[in-house]
N, C-alpha and C positions, 0 to 999 in steps of 0.2 A: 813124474809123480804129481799128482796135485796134492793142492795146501792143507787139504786135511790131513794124507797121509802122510805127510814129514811132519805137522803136526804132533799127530798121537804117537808115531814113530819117535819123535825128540822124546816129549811127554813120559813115556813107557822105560826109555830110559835114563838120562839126564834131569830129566824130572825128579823121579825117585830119591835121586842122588842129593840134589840140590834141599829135597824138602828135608831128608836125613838129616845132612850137616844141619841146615838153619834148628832142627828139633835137639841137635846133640850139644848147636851153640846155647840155645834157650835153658836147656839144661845145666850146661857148666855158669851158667852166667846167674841162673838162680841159686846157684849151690857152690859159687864162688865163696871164699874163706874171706871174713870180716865184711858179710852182707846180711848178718842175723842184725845186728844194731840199726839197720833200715827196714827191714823185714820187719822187726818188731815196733817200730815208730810207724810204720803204716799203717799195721795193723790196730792202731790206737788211734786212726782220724774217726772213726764214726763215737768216739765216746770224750771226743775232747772238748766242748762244748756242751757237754750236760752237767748237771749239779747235782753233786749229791742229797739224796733224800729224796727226789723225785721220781 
């Protein structure tokens, strides 16, 4: 075989597999329990340095 097709061959399957998990980890790891209290602190850097009234 040449390197392309073990390649796309790997790719087509293992691949798949790999990109799954790393998206299902991304997911529990966003929606992990006691990660609202950084979620919401993050979501407060673009306004933490402005003053009100302006």
């Amino acid at each position: 075989m040449e390197t392309y097709s073990v390649l796309r061959e790997f790719s087509g399957t293992w691949g798949l597999v790999i990109m799954m998990l790393a998206f299902v980890g991304i997911v529990v790891f966003a929606f992990r329990p006691g990660s609202r209290k950084l979620h919401d602190d993050i979501s407060q850097i673009p306004f933490r340095n402005e003053k009100p009234g302006e």
